[in-house]
LUMDO-245052 format. One record per residue (C-alpha): x, y, z. Coordinates in steps of 0.001 Angstrom, whole numbers, padded with zeros to 6 digits, always signed. Layout:
N
XYZ/...
REM end
This chain:
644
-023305+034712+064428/-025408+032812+066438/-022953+030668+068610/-021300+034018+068786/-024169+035654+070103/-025381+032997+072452/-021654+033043+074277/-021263+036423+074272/-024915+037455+076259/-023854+034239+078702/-027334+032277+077252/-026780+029102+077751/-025435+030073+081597/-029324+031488+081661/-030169+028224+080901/-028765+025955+082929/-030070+028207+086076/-033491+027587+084682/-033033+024016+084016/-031838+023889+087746/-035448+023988+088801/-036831+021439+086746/-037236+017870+088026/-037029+015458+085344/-034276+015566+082841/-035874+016086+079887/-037539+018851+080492/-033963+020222+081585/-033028+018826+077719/-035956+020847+076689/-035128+023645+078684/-031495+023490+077208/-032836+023808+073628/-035572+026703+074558/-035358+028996+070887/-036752+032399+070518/-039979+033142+069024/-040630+036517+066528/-044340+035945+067112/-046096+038492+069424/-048662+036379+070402/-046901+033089+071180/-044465+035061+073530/-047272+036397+075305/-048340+033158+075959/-045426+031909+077229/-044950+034716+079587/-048817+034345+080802/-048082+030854+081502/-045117+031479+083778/-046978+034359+085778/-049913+031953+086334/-047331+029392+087659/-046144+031305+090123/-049353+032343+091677/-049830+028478+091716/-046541+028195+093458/-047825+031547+096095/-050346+029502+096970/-048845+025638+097087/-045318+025915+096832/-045486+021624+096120/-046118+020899+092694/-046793+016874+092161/-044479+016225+089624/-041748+013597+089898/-038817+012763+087525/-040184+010439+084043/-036856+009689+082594/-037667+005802+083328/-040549+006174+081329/-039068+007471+078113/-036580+004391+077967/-039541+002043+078425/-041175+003350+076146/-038611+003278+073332/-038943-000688+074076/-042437-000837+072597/-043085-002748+069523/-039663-004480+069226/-040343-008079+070352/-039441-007227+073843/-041814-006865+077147/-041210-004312+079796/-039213-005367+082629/-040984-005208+085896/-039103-001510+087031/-039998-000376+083640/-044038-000957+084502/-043410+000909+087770/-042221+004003+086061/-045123+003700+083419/-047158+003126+086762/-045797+006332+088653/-046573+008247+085558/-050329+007775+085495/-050410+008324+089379/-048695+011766+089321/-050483+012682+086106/-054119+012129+087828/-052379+014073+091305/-052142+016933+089058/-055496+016734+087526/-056392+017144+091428/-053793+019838+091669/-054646+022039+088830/-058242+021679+089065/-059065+023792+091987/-056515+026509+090927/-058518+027430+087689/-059343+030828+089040/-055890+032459+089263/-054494+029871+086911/-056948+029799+083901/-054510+029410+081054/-052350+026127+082888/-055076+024591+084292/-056497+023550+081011/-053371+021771+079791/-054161+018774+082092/-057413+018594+080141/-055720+017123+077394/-054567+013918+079781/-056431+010503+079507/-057971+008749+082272/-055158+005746+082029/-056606+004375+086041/-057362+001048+084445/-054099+000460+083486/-052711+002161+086547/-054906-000476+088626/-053466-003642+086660/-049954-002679+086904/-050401-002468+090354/-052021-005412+090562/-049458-007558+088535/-046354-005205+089955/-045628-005131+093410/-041630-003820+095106/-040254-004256+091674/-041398-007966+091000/-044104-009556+089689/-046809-010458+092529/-047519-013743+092985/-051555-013206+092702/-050781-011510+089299/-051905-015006+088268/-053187-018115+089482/-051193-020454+087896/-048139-017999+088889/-049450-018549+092874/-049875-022435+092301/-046372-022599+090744/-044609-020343+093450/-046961-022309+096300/-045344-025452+095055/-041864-024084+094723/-042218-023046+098710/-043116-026533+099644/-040325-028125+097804/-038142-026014+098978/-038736-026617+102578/-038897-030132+101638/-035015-029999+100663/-033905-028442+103509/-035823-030676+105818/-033697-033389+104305/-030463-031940+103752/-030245-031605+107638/-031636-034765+107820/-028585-035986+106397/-026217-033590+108282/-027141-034535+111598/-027554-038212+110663/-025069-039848+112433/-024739-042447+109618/-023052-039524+107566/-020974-037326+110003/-017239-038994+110187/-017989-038499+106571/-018648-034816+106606/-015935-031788+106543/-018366-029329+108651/-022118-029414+109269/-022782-026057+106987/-025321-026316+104132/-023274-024686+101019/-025056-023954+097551/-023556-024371+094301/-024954-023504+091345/-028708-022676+093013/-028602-026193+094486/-027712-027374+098037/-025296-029414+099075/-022898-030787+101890/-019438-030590+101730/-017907-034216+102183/-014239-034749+103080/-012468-036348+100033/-011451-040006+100661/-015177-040359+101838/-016510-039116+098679/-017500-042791+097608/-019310-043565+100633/-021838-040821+100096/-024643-041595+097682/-024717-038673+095720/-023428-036090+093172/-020447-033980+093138/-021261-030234+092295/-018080-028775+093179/-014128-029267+094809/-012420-027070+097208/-009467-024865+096334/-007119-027467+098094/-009236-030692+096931/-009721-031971+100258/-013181-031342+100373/-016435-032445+097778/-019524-030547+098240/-021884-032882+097335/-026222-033464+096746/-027417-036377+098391/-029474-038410+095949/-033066-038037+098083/-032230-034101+097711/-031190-034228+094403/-034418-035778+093424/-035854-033251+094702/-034350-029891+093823/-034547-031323+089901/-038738-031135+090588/-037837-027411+092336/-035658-026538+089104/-038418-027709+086837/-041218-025859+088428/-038745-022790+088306/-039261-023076+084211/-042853-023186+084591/-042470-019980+086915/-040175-018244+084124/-042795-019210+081275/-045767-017937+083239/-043375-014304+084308/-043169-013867+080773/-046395-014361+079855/-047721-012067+082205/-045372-009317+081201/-045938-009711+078051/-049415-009621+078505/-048962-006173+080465/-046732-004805+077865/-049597-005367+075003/-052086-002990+077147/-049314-000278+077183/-049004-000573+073591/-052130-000074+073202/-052275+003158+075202/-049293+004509+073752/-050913+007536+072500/-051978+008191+076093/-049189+007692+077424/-046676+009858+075336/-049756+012815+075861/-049568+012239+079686/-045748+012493+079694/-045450+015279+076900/-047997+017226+079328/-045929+016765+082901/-042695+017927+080400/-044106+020931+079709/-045784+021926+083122/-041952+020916+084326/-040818+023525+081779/-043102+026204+082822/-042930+025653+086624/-038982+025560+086049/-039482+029112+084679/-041539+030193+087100/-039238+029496+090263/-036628+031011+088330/-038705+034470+088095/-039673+033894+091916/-035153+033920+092082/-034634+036508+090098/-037902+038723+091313/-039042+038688+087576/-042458+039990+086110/-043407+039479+082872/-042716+042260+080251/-045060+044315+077354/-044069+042919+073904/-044231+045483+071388/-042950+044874+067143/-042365+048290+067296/-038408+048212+067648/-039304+050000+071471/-036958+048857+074531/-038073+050333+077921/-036218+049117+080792/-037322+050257+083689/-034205+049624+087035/-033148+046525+084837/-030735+044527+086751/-028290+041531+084768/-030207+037793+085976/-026621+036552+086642/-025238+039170+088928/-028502+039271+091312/-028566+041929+093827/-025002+043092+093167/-026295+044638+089491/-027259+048325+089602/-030218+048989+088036/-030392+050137+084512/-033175+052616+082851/-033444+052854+079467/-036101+053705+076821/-035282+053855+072967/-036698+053412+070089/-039209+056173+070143/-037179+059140+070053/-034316+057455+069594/-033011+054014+067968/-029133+054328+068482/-027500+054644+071487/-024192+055783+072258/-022464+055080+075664/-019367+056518+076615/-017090+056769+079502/-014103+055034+081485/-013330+051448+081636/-014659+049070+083990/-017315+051625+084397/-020137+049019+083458/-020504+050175+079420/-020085+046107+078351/-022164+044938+081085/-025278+047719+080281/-025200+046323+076550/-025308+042718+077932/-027723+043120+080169/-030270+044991+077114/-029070+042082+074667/-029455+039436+077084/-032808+040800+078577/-034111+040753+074727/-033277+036705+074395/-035225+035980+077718/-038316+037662+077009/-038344+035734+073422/-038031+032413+074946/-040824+033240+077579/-038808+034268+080644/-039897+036919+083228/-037085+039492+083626/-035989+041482+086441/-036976+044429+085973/-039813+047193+087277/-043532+047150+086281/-043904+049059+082722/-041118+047816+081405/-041414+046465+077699/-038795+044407+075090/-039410+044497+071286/-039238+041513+069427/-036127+040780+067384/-035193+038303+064804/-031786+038509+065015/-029576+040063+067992/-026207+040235+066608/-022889+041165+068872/-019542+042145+068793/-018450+041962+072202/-014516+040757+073239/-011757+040227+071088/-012603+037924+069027/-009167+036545+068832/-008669+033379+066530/-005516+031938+067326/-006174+029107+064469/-006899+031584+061765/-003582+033919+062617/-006354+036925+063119/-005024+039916+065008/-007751+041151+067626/-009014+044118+065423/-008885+042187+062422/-011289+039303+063771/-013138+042249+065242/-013636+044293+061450/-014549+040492+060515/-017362+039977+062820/-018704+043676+061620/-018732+042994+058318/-020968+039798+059253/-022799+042125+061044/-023941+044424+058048/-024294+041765+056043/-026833+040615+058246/-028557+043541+059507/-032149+044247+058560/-034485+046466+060515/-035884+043651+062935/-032019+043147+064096/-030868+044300+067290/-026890+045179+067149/-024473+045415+070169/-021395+047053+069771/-018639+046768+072223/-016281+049462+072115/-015865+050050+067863/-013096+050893+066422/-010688+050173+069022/-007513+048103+068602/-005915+050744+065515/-004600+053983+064888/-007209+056510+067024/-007955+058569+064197/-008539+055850+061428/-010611+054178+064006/-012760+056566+064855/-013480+057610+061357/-014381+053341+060766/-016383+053415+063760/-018290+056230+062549/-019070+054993+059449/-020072+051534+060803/-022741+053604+062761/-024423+054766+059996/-023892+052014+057940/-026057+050493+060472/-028617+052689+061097/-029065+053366+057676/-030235+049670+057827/-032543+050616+060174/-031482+048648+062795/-031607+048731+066966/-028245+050061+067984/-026253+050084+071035/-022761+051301+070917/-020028+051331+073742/-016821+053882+072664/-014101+055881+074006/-013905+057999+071001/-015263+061540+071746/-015852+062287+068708/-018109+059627+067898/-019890+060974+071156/-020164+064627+069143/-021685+062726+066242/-024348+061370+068519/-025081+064406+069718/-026142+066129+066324/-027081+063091+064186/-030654+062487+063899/-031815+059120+065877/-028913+058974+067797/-028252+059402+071988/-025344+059461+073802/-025461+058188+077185/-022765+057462+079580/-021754+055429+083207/-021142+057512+086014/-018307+058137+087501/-017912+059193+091279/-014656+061178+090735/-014789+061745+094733/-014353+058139+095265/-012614+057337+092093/-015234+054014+091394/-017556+053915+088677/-021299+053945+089916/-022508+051579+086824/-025283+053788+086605/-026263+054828+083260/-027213+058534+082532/-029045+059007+078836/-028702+062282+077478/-025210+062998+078637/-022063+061591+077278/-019282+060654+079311/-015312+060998+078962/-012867+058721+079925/-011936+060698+083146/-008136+060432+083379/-008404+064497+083806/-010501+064441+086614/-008706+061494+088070/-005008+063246+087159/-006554+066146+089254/-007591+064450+092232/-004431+062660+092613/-003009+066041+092649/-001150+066861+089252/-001105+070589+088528/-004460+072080+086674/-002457+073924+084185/-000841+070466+082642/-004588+068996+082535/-005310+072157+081011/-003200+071979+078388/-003734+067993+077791/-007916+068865+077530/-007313+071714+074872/-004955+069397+072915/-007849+066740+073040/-010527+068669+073074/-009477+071714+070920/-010951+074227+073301/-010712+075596+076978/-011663+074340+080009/-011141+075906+084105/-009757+073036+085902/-008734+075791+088444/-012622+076193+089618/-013131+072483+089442/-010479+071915+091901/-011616+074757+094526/-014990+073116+094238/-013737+069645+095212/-010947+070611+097701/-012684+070683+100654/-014238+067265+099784/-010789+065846+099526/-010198+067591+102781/-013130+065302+104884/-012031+062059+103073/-007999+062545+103303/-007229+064793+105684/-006112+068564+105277/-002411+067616+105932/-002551+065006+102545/+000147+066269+099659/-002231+065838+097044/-003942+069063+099051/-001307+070478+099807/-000177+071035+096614/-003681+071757+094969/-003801+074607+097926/-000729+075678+096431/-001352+076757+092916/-004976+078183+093960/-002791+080744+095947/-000825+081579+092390/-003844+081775+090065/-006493+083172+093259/-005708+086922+091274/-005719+085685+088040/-008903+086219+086248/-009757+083765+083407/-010832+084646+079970/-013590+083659+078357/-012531+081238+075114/-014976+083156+072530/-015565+086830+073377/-018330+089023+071662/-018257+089434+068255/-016086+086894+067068/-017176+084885+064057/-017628+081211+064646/-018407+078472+062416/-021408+075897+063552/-020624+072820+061658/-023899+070677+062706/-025865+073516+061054/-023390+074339+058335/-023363+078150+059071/-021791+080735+060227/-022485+083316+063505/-021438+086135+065908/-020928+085715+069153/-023431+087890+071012/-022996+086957+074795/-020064+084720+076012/-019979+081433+077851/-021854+081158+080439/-020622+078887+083721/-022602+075516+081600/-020641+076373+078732/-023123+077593+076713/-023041+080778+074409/-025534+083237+072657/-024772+083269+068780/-026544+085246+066171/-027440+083156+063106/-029022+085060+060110/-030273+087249+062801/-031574+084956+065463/-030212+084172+068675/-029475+080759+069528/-028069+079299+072663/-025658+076415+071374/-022666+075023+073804/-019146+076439+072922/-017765+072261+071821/-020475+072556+069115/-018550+076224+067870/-015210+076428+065765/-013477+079926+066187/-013423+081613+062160/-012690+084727+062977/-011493+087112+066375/-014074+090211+066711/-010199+092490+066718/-009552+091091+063532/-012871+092262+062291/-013747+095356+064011/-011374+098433+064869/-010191+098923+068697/-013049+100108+070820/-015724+099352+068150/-019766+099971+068783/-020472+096599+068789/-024418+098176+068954/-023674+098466+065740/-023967+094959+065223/-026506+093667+067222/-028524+096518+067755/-031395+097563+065312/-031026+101288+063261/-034279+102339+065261/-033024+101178+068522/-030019+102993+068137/-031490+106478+067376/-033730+106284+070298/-030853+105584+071946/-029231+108449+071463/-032553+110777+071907/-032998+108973+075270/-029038+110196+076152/-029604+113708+075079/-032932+113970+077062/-035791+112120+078741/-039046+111541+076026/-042081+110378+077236/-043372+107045+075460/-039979+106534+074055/-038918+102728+074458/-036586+100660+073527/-037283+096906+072886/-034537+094182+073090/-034533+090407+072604/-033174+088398+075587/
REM end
């Protein structure tokens, strides 16, 4: 469930775009294996720390902190028989220097960075060390004054040195030697120098042959005074070895025996990498550290997903007070997927101690799980159909689901028969919340949408839909669900209201005037397509035919209606009004509930006779008789009281 998660929200692609800031590469390693926290406290830390860093960064956007990946090989050498090579001491070198620059650094930004400017407490003063390495370590080699004995040995290497090639083209230009020579070029072979000699002359020369040409005509050969010579050079070249590896031996002891130090100093620049990493990744993203509440509350406030930058519309959301299970409905592509990402994803951050993008005020509960069912799941090695590695995942799901679990459900139930899956779905939804978990919930079902609407903890929200420009907005509204629009959109591409009619009662089992909607949107259609468009013309059309017709109300007064939600029965006292919404008399109260939420029982002319008092009714016994007084003849003081 984890790997599953982790792909799903796009984690690890989190990440790397944090790691991308950090300059050596462990602390991208570290960054890489970053885990959530459930502890309040900790998290808070973590988030204080990156907030401080970037006030460091407002002020000095140049943070002394170099790459140490050098200095982790060296010191895995330690204590194994072997000394540090002379690159390996630079590194170790480099890492005492830029820890004691950022003791300068962080020491005069204690005011607005109280919290990370004590970490570099915790760093030993290494500057003796620092100075010998130095000393001994100079361009990658060992200095000569690193010793004297090293400087006498190297001194009398020089002067050797230049005493065999004083006499090497001694003998070149001698003119004793040259019908003897091939060319007057010094070679070396094998670290010595010779001459090269022309073959049949090889027994004149006194000397010793180090090497042949490819076509054996010419010997390059050592003349004997040289040779006597370059043997002293080759021995004092030992000596030189013997006194290099004494020296670095000697140097690698005193890093042994700061070790500790050391591994402090470099475990300290890892983690102001880590947080400094963090905090140029809030300065990209224009992040701010979040409230952290165990309260199961999420309240994002214009929310935008880190990986799609300024192209994400902002998302508002606040559950978990009122509400813990959130429904979101409406068309494809319309940004439902993307909303539940962006809360899942948002979650992970915050645990891990990363400033989101989002507006001051916003908070993120803590989580021990966040568990997802986003995709299809498809395993082609396990022969799983998409909806039955879907159900699979689910059932992991509520296995696993305990109160401090945060679910993400990416449109349930789909991939089966409608009906079947919408009962499933439903029933998953409780399932859940009976658990007690954090729900979010993308679905095309509308009836799961109704069930949102009446169950207790449940909201239905939904992505907008411009049906003027036929694009979703990506903007979530809470409180309202949404449809999948193919009315709207059959209507604005100009199919007749009567067949969208028809297909909304069959879905819907009620009535709805597309007739009005399109009168209302015509001259809309008009500015963006022109009046002369056939989509128009046609929609101009049938509002001639129906302009006369006047349409009926879908529950007239006194019918008797069932209310399911409240498991009783009513009369209708006052019809739809233009929202939908009708007056219903319930054990005699009035109550305004929307017509979707009634079933039709019983028509009033089924119940009453033709051109009944409906008074009768609704109307009290007193109210009636003064009534009737007040018809035959004005009375003074006599009125009559009515609920609205």
């Amino acid at each position: 469930m984890i790997e599953n998660t982790i792909q799903a929200l796009q984690i690890e692609e989190i990440k790397k775009e944090v790691s991308q800031f950090a300059m050596s590469e462990i602390g991208k390693q570290k960054i890489q294996k970053l885990l959530p926290s459930i502890h309040k406290r900790q998290i808070e830390g973590w988030l204080e720390e990156v907030t401080e860093a970037k006030a460091v960064l407002a002020k000095s956007s140049s943070v002394p902190l170099t790459s140490i990946q050098g200095i982790i090989q060296a010191l895995k050498h330690l204590k194994k028989g072997l000394h540090l090579r002379p690159d390996q001491l630079t590194e170790i070198y480099h890492l005492i220097d830029c820890a004691e620059k950022l003791k300068k650094f962080m020491k005069d930004k204690e005011f607005i960075a109280p919290r990370i400017s004590s970490y570099v407490h915790s760093v030993y003063d290494l500057s003796e060390l620092a100075a010998e390495i130095n000393r001994c370590i100079r361009n990658g080699q060992v200095d000569d004054y690193a010793s004297k004995d090293l400087l006498k040995i190297r001194k009398q290497i020089d002067f050797q040195e230049q005493k065999v090639k004083e006499k090497i083209e001694h003998v070149v230009k001698s003119s004793k030697y040259s019908k003897y020579l091939q060319d007057t070029v010094v070679s070396i072979r094998n670290g010595r120098y010779c001459i090269s000699v022309k073959r049949e002359f090889r027994k004149q020369m006194n000397g010793t042959i180090l090497d042949t040409s490819a076509s054996g005509s010419t010997v390059y050969m050592e003349p004997s005074e040289v040779g006597i010579i370059q043997d002293e050079v080759t021995s004092l070249r030992y000596e030189e070895e013997a006194e290099l590896q004494k020296i670095l031996y000697q140097l690698t002891d005193l890093v042994e025996k700061h070790e500790h130090e050391i591994k402090i100093a470099v475990d300290t620049l890892v983690q102001y990498d880590v947080i400094f990493a963090k905090a140029k990744f809030s300065q990209k993203i224009d992040g701010r550290a979040v409230i952290i509440n165990e309260h199961h509350v999420i309240k994002l406030i214009e929310a935008r997903h880190p990986l799609l930058g300024n192209h994400a519309v902002p998302l508002t959301i606040d559950m978990g007070i009122k509400y813990d299970a959130l429904v979101i409905t409406g068309p494809n592509t319309g940004g439902k997927t993307v909303t539940i990402k962006t809360v899942g994803l948002l979650t992970f951050m915050a645990q891990i101690g990363l400033h989101l993008p989002v507006k001051e005020g916003s908070e993120i509960a803590i989580f021990h799980k966040i568990l997802v069912d986003i995709g299809d799941g498809q395993s082609i090695e396990q022969s799983l159909s998409t909806f039955s590695s879907r159900i699979k995942n689910v059932i992991d799901i509520l296995g696993e689901a305990t109160p401090q679990t945060l679910v993400l459900l990416d449109e349930l139930g789909s991939g089966t028969d409608p009906a079947e899956g919408m009962g499933l779905a439903t029933a998953i939804l409780e399932e859940l919340y009976h658990k007690g978990v954090t729900l979010l919930a993308t679905t095309h079902y509308s009836e799961i949408k109704e069930y949102a609407a009446t169950k207790d903890g449940f909201q239905n929200a939904s992505m907008e839909f411009d049906i003027q420009s036929l694009k979703p907005t990506y903007r979530l509204l809470v409180g309202k669900g949404g449809d999948s629009q193919a009315f709207a959109i059959a209507l604005k591409l100009g199919m007749h209201p009567k067949i969208i009619e028809r297909a909304h009662h069959i879905t819907y089992k009620e009535e709805k005037d597309y007739v009005s909607l399109t009168e209302g949107s015509l001259k809309t259609m008009e500015r963006q397509l022109g009046t002369n468009n056939k989509h128009i013309r046609n929609q101009k059309h049938f509002m001639k035919e129906e302009q006369s017709k006047k349409l009926k109300h879908y529950f007239n007064v006194g019918d008797n209606v069932k209310i399911p939600y409240l498991n009783e029965y009513g009369i209708i006292f006052k019809p739809e009004d233009p929202a939908g919404n009708v007056i219903v008399i319930v054990k005699g109260e009035k109550k305004l509930i929307n017509q979707k939420r009634l079933e039709l029982y019983i028509r009033s002319e089924e119940l009453y006779p033709e051109q009944y008092d409906m008074d009768i009714v609704f109307e009290s016994k007193d109210n009636r008789k003064k009534e009737k007084q007040l018809k035959k003849h004005y009375v003074e003081g006599l009125t009559i009281e009515r609920e609205e």
